[in-house]
C-alpha positions in Angstrom: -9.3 12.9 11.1 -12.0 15.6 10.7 -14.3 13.6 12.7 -11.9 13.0 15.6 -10.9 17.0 15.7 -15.0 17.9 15.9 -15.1 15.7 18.7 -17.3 17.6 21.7 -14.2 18.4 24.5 -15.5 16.0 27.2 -15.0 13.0 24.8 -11.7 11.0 25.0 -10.3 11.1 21.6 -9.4 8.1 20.1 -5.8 7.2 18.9 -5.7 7.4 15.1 -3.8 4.8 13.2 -3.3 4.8 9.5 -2.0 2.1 7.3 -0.3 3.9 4.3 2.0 1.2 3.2 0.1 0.8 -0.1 -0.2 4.8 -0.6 3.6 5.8 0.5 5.4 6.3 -3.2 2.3 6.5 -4.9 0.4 9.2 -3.6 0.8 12.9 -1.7 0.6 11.9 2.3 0.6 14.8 4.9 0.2 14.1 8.5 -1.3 17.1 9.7 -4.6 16.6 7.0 -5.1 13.4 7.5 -5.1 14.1 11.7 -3.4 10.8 12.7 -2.0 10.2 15.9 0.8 7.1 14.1 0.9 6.1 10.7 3.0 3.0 9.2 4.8 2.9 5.8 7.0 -0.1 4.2 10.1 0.1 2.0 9.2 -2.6 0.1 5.7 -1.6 -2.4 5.6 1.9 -4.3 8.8 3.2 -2.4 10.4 0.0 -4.5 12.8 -0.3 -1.8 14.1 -3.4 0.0 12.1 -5.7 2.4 12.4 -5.7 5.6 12.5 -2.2 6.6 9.9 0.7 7.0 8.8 3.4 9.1 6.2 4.8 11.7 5.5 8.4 12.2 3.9 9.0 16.1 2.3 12.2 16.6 4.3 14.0 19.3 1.0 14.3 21.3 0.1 11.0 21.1 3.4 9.7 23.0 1.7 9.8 26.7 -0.8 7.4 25.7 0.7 4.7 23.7 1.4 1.5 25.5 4.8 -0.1 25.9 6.0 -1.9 23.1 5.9 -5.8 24.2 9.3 -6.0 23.2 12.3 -3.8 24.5 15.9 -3.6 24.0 18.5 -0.7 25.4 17.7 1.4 22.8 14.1 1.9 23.2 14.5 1.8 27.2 17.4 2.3 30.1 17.7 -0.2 32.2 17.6 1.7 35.7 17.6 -0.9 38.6 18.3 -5.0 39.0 14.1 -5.0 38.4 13.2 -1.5 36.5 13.4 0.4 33.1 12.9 3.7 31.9 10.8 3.5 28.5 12.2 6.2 26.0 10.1 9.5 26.2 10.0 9.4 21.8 9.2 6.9 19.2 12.8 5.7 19.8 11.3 3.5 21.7 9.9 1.1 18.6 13.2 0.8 17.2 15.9 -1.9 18.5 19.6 -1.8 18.7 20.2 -4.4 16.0 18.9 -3.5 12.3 19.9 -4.0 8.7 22.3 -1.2 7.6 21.9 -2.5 4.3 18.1 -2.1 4.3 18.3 1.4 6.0 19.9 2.9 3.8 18.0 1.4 0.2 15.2 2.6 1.7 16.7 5.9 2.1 17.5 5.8 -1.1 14.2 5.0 -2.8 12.8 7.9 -0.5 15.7 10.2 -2.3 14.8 9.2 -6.2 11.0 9.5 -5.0 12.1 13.2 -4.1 13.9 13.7 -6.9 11.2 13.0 -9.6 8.7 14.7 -7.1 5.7 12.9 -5.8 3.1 14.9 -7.6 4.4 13.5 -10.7 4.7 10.1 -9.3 1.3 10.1 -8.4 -0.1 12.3 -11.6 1.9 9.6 -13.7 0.9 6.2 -12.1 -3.3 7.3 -11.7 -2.8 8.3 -16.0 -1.5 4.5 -16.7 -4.2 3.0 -14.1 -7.4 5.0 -15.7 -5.7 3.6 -18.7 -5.4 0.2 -17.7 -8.6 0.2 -16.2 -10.7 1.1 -19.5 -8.4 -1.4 -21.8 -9.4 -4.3 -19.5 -12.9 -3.7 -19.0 -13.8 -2.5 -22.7 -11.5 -4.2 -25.0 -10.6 -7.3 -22.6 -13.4 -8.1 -21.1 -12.9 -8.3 -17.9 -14.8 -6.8 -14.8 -12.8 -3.9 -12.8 -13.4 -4.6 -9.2 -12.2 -1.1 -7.6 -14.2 1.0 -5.7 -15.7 4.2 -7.0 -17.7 7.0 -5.7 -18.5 8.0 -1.9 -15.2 9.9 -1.8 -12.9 7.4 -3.5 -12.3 9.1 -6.5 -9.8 9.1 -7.5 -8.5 5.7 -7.3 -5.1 4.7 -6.8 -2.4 2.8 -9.1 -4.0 -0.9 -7.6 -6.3 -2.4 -10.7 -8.4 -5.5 -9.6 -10.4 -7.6 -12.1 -12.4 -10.4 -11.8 -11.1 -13.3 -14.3 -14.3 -15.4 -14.0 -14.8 -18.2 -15.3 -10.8 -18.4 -15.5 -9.0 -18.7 -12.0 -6.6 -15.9 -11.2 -3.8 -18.2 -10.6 -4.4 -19.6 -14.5 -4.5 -15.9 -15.7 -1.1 -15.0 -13.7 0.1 -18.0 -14.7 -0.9 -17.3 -18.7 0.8 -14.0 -18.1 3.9 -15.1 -16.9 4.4 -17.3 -19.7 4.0 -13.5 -22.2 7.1 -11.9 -20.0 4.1 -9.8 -18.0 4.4 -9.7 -14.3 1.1 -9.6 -12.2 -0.4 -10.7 -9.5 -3.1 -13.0 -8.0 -5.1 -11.3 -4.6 -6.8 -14.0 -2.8 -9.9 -13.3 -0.2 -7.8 -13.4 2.9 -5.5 -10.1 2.2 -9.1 -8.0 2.2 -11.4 -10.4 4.1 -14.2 -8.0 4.9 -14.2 -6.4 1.9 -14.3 -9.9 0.1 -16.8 -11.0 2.3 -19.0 -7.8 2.0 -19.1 -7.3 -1.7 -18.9 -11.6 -2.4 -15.1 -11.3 -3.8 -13.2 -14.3 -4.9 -9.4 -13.9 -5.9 -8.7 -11.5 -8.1 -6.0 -10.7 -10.1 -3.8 -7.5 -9.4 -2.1 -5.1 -12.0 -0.1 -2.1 -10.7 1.5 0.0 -13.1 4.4 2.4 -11.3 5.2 5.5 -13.1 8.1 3.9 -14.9 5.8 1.8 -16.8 5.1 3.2 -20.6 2.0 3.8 -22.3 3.1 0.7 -24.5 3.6 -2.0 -21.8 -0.3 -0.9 -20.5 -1.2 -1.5 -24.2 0.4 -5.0 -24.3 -1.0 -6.0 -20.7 -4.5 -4.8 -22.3 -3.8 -7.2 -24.9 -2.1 -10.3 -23.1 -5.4 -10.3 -20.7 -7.9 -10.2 -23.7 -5.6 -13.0 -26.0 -6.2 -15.4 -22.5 -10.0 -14.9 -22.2 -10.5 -15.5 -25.8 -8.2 -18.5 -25.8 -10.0 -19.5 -23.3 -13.3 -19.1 -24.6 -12.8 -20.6 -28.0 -10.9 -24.0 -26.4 
């Protein structure tokens, strides 16, 4: 955003667009820092709302130059004439006519209970349990954090990678789910240039939320280091 607003005024300045769907619930977002012209959130991950439904925030600016949507129904445009539309002037114009009530309104809901415990704390809470989570994996269980540090990443969010090698991260998840312990397995293709760039192969996922305790972090540490010793000593 800085960059774009030091831009010399007879440069064209480019249309922002942030993905925030794995930073909305989890951490402070503010429009007017980051300097984005649209930015994207889903229900579904740290808001723990349904699927299905999320939400795009278009800088008021930014309106003139956005392109038509490729789909349209009469309540993002008017039809005018037998062969003509007006496109709606707002971001009314992304949204259709038909929608699930029952989705609307769990999301707003999980927005309201992120509100209501205050997203400071949410975030304060869930990067505690990840620093945690990240130390008990690497130094007691042995595995190798795969998060990026440094060159303005710090501080990381509540997403925990590891590498499982030699074990596969479907074995590990697997191995997990058989202990009660839900976690995931994130294969190449979800962050190919990344994966590509630093020689990644899937990894497996652990994301404590701020409803997570101390003790269940503890347990994970120790589910993850019982596997890789099982599996070393079979």
């Amino acid at each position: 955003g800085k960059m774009l607003r030091d831009l010399p005024p007879n440069v064209t300045r480019p249309l922002y667009l942030v993905d925030a769907c794995q930073s909305i619930g989890q951490l402070e977002i503010n429009v007017q820092e980051i300097g984005c012209d649209i930015l994207a959130g889903t229900s579904r991950k740290w808001l723990r709302g349904p699927r299905g439904v999320g939400f795009m925030y278009v800088r008021q600016e930014a309106m003139s130059r956005l392109l038509e949507p490729h789909m349209l129904d009469l309540h993002g445009a008017t039809w005018t004439t037998e062969m003509d539309y007006d496109v709606d002037a707002t971001a009314r114009r992304y949204e259709f006519w038909e929608s699930s009530v029952a989705n609307r309104l769990g999301f707003g809901a999980a927005v309201d209970l992120a509100l209501e415990i205050g997203v400071p704390n949410i975030q304060e809470r869930v990067r505690m349990l990840s620093d945690m989570m990240r130390e008990g994996v690497e130094k007691e269980a042995g595995y190798k954090c795969m998060d990026m540090k440094g060159g303005g990443i710090t501080p990381r969010s509540g997403i925990c990678s590891f590498d499982p090698s030699p074990m596969s991260a479907d074995f590990v998840v697997s191995e997990m789910q058989k202990r009660g312990i839900s976690i995931s397995a994130s294969g190449r293709t979800s962050t190919l240039i990344d994966a590509n760039a630093r020689g990644l192969q899937k990894l497996i996922r652990v994301s404590p939320h701020y409803f997570n305790t101390e003790e269940e972090v503890k347990e994970t540490i120790d589910a993850l280091k019982s596997i890789r010793e099982q599996h070393f000593s079979s």
